[in-house]
N, CA, C and O of each residue as an XYZ file, in Angstrom:
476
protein
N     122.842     68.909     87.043
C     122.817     69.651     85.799
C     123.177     71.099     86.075
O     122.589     71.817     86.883
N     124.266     71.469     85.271
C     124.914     72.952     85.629
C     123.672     74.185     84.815
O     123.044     73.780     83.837
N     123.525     75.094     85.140
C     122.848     76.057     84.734
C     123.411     76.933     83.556
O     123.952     77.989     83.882
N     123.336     76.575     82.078
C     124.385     76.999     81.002
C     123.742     78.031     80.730
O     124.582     78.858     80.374
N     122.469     78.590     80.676
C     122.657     80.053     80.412
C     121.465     80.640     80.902
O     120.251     80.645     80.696
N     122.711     81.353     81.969
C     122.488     82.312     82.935
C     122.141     83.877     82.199
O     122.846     84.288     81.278
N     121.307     84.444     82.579
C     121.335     86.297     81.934
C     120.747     87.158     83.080
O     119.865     86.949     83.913
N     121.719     88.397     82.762
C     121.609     89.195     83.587
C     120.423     90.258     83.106
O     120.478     90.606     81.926
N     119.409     90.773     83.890
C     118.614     91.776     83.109
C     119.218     92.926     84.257
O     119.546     92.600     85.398
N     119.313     94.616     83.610
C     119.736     95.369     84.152
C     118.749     96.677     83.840
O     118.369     97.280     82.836
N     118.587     96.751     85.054
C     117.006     98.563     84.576
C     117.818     99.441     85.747
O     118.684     99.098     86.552
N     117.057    100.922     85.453
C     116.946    101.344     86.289
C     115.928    102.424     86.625
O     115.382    103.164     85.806
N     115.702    102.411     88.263
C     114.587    103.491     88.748
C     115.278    104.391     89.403
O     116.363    104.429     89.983
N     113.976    105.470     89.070
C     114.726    106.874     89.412
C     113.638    107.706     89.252
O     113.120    108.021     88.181
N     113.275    108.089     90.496
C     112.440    108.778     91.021
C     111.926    110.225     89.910
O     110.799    110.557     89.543
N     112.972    110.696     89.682
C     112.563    112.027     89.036
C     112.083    111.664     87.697
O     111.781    112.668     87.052
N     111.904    110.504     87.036
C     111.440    109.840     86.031
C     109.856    108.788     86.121
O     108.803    108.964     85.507
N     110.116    108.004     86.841
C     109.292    106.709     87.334
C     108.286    107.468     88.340
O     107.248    106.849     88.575
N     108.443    108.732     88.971
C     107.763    108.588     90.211
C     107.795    107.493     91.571
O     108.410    106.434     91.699
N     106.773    108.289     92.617
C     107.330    107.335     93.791
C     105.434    106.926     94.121
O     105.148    106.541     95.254
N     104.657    107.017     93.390
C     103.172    106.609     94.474
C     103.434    105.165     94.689
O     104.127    104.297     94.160
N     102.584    105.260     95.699
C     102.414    103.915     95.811
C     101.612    102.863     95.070
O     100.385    102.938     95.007
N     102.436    101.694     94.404
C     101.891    100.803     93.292
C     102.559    100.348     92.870
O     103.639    100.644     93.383
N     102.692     99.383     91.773
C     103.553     98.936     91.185
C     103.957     99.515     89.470
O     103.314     99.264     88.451
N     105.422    100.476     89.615
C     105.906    101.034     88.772
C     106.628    100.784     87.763
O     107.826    100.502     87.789
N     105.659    100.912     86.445
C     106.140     99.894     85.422
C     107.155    101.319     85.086
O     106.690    102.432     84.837
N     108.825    100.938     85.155
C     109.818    101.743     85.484
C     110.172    102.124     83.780
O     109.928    101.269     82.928
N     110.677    103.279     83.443
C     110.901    103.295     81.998
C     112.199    102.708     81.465
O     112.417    102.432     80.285
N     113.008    102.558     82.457
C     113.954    102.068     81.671
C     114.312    100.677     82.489
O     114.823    100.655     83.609
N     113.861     99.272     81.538
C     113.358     98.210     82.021
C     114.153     97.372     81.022
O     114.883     97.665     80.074
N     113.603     95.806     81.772
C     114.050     94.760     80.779
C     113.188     93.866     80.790
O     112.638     93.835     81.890
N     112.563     92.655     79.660
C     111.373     91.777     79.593
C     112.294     90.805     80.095
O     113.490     90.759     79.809
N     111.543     89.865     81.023
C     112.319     88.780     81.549
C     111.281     87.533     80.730
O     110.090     87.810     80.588
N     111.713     86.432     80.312
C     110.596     86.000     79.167
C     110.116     85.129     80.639
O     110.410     85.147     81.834
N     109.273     84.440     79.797
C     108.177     83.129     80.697
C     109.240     81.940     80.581
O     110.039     81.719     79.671
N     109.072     81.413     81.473
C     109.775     80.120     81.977
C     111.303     80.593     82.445
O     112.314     79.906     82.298
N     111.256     81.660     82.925
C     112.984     82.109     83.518
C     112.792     81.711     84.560
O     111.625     81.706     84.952
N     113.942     81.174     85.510
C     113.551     80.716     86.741
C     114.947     82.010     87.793
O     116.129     81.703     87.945
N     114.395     83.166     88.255
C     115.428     84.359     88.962
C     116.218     83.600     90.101
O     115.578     83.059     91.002
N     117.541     83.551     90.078
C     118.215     83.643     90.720
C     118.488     84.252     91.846
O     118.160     83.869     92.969
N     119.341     85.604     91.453
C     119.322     86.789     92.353
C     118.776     88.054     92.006
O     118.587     88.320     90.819
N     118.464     88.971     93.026
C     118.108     90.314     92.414
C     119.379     91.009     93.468
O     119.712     90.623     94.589
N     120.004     92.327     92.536
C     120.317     93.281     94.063
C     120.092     94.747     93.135
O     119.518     94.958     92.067
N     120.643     95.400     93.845
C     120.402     97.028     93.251
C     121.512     97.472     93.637
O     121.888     96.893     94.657
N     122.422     98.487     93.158
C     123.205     99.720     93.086
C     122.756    100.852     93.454
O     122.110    101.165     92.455
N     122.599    101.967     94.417
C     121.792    102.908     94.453
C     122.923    103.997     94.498
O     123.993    104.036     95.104
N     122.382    104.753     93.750
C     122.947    105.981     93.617
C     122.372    107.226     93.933
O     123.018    108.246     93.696
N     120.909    107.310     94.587
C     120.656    107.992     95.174
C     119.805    107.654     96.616
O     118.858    106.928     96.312
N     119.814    107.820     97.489
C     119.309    107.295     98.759
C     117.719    107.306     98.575
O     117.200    108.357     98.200
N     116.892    106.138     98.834
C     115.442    106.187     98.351
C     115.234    106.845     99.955
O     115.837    106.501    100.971
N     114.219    107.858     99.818
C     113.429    108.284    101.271
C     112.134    108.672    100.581
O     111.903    108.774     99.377
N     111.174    108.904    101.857
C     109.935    108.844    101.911
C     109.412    109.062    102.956
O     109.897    108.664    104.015
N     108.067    109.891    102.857
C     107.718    111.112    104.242
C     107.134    109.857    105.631
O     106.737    110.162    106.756
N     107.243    108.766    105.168
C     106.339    107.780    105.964
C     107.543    106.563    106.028
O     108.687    107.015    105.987
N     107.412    104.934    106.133
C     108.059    104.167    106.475
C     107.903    102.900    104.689
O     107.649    101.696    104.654
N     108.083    103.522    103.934
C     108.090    103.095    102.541
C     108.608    102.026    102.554
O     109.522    101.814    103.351
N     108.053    100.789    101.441
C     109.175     99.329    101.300
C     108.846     99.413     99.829
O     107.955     99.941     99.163
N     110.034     98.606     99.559
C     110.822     98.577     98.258
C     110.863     97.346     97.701
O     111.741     96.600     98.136
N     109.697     96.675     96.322
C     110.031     95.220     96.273
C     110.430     94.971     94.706
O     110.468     95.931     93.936
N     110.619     94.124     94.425
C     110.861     94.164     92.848
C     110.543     92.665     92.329
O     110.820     91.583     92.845
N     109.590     93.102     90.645
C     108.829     92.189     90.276
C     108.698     91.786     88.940
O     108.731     92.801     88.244
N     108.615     91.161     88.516
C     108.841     90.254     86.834
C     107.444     90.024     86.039
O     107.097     88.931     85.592
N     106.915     90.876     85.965
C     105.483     90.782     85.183
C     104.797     90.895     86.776
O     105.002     91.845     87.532
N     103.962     89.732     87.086
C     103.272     89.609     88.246
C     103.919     88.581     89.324
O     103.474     88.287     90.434
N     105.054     88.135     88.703
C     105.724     87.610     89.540
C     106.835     88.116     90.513
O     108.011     88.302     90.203
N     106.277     88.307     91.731
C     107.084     88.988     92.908
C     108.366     88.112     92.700
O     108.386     86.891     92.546
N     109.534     89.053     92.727
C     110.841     88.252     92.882
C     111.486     88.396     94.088
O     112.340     87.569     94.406
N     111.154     89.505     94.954
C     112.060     89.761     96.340
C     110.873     90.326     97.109
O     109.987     91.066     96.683
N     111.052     89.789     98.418
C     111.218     90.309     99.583
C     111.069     91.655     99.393
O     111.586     92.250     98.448
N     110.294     92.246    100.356
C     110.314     93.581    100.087
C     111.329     94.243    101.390
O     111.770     93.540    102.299
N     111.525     95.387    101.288
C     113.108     95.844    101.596
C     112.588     97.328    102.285
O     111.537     97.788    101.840
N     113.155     97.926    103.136
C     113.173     98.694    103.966
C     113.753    100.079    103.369
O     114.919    100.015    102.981
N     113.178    101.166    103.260
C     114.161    102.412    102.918
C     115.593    102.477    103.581
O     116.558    102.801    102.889
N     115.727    102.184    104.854
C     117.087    102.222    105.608
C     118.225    101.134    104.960
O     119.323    101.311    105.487
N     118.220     99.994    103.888
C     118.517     99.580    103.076
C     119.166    100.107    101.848
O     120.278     99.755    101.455
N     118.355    101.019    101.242
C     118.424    101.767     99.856
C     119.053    102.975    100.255
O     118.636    103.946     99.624
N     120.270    103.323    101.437
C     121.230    104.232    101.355
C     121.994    104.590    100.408
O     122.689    103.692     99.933
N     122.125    105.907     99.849
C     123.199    106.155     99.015
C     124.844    105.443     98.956
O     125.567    105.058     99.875
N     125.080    105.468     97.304
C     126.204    104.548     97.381
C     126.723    102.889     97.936
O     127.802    102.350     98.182
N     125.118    102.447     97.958
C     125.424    101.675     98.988
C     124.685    100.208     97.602
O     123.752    100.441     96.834
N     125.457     98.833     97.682
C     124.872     97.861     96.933
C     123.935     97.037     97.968
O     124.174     97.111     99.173
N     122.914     96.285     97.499
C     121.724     96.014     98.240
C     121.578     94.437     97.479
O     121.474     94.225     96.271
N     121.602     93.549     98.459
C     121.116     92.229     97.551
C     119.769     91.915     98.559
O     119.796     91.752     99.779
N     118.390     91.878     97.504
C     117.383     91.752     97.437
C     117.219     89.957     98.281
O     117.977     88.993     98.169
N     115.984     90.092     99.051
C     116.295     88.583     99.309
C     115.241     87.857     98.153
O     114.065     88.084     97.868
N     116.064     87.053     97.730
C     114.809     86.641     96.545
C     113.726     85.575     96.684
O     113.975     84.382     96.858
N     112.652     86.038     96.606
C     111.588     85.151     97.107
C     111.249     83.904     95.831
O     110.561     82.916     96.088
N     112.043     84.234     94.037
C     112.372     83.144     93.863
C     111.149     83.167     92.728
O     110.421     84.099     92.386
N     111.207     81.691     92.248
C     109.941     81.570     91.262
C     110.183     81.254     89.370
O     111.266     81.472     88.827
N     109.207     80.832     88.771
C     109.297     80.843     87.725
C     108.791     81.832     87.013
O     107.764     81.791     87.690
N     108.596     82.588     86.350
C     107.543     83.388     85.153
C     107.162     83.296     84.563
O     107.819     83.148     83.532
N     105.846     83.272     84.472
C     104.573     82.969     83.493
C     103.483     83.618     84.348
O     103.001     83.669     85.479
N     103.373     84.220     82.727
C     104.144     84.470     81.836
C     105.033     85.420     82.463
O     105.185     85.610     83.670
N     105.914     86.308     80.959
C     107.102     86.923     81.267
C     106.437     88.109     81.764
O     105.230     88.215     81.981
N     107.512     89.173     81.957
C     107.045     90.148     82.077
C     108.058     91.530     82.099
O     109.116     91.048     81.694
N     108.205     92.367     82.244
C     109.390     93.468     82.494
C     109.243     93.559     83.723
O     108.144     93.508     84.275
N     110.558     93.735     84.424
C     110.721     94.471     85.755
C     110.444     95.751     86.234
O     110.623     96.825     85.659
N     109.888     95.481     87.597
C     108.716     96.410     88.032
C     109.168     96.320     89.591
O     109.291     95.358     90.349
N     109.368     97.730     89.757
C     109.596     98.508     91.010
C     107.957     98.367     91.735
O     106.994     98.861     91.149
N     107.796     97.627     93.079
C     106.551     97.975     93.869
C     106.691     98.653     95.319
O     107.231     98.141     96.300
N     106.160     99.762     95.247
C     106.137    100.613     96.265
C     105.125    100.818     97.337
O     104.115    101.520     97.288
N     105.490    100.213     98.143
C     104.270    100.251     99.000
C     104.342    100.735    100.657
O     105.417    101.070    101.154
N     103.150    100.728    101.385
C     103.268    101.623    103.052
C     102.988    102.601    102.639
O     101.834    103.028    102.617
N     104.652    103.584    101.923
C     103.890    104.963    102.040
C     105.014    105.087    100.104
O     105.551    104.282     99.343
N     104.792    106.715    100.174
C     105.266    106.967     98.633
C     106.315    107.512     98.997
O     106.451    108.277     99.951
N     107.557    106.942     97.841
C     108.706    107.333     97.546
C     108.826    108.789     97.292
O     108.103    109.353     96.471
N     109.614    109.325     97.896
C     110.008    110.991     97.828
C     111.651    111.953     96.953
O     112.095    113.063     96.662
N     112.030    110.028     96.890
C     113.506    110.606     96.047
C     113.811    109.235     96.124
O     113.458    108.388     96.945
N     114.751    109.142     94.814
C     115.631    107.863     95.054
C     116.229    107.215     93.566
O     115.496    107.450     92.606
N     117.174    106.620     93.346
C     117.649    106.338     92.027
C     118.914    105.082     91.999
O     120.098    105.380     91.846
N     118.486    103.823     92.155
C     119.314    102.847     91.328
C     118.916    101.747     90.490
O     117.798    101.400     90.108
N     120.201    101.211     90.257
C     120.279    100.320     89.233
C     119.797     99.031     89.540
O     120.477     98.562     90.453
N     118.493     97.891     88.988
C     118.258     96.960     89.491
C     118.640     95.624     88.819
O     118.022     95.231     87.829
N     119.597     94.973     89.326
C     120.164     93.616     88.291
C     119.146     92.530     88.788
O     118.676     92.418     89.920
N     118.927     91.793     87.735
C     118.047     90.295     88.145
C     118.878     89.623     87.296
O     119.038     89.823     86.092
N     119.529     88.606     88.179
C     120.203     87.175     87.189
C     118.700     86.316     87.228
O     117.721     86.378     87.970
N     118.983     85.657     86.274
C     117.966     84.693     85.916
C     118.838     83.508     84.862
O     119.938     83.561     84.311
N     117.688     82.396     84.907
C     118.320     81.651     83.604
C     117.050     80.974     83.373
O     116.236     80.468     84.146
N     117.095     81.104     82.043
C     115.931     80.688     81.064
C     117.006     79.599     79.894
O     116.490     79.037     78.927
């Protein structure tokens, strides 16, 4: 059975907006992924290099459902596209996408986060 509809959700984080503590950052400019989506892929676009005074990781999440692998600052280089490894899952419920920051706190940083999914 082919997967007929696929959707892309597209947010983005950015430090001088969202902040960097450590937690999980319900990001302002977001998208609701509903309940019963099953994520595909995640990656990010970064347009500004994420750093942080300590050894910071970078994960991204669908309500309470972790979707990736969490990811290394040396990853989230400027200009640079990033595919998330996706740890996968259904949602339930839904939720908006959510930047989780954890180790230490984000000090700068700004891209775009795509999640394919299909519901």
């Amino acid at each position: 059975m082919a997967l007929s509809n696929v959707k892309l959700a597209i947010c983005e984080y950015d430090f001088a907006v969202d902040g960097g503590a450590i937690s999980d950052v319900a990001i302002k400019d977001t998208e609701f992924i509903p309940a019963g989506a099953v994520v595909l892929k995640v990656y990010a676009a970064v347009e500004t290099a994420a750093t942080s005074g300590g050894s910071a990781t970078v994960a991204v999440k669908c309500g309470a459902l972790g979707v990736t692998a969490t990811t290394s600052l040396g990853s989230l280089a400027a200009t640079k596209t990033v595919a998330f490894t996706a740890a996968g899952g259904t949602t339930s419920p839904g939720g908006n996408v959510v930047v989780k920051i954890a180790t230490a706190a984000l000090t700068a940083g700004k891209f775009k986060i795509f999640v394919e999914y299909a519901y």
